[in-house]
N, C-alpha and C positions, 0 to 999 in steps of 0.2 A: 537415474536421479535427474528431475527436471529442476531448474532455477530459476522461478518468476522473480522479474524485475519491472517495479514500477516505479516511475517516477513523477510527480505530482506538484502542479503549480496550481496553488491556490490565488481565490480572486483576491484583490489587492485589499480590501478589508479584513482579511482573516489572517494574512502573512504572517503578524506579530503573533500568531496561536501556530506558528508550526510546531513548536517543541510539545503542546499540548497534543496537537491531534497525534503527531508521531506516538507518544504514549499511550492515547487511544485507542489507535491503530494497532500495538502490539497487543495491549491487552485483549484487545476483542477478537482480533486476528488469531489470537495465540491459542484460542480456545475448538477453532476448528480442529476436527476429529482426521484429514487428511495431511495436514502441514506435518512435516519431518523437521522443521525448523523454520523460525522466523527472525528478521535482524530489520530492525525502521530507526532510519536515523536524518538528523536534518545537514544542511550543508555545513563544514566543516571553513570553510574560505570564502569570501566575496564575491568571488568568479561566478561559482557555483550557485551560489543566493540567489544573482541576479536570474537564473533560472528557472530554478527546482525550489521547492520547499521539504520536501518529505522525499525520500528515500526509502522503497519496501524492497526487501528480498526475500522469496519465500520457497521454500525446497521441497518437493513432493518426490513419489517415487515415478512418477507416470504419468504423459498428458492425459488420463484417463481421472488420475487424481483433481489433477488443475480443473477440469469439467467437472466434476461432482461439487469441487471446492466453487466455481462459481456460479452453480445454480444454487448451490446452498442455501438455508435462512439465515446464516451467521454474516454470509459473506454478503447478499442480497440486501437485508436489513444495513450493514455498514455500508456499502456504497451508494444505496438506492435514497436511504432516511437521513445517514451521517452526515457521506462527504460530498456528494452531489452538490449539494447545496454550496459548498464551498470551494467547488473544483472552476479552474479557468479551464488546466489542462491536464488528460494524463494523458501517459503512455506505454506501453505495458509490451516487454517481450520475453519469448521464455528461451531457457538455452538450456542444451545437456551437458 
């Protein structure tokens, strides 16, 4: 089981939409055909905020999975057309 983890700072006009795009992001996330599970949540404390807007955890069986899952048109379309537009920063690592 692999666990992608991203975490996502939005440019400073969009911030007040993290709880938005977070919902978003499951929804459309949630429809890929590789994901074993997904969980997107926004900061929970101030610390945090000052950071991160969005929070994505996503569990596949395989970094073989994680590669199909990001050439995909699901995954493609939501980062290329979505969030791009509204990303300052991510940062994305995977763990077993």
């Amino acid at each position: 089981m692999v666990e992608r983890v991203v975490m996502v700072r939005l440019r400073p006009d969009y911030r007040k939409s993290a709880a938005l795009v977070a919902r978003h992001t499951a929804e459309v996330l949630g429809a890929v055909a590789e994901l074993r599970g997904i969980r997107v949540g926004v900061p929970a404390d101030e610390r945090t905020r000052r950071d991160w807007d969005v929070a994505i955890l996503l569990r596949f069986d395989d970094l073989a999975a994680v590669e199909r899952y990001r050439a995909g048109e699901i995954h493609r379309k939501y980062f290329d057309v979505y969030l791009r537009p509204m990303l300052e920063t991510i940062r994305v690592w995977n763990f077993d």
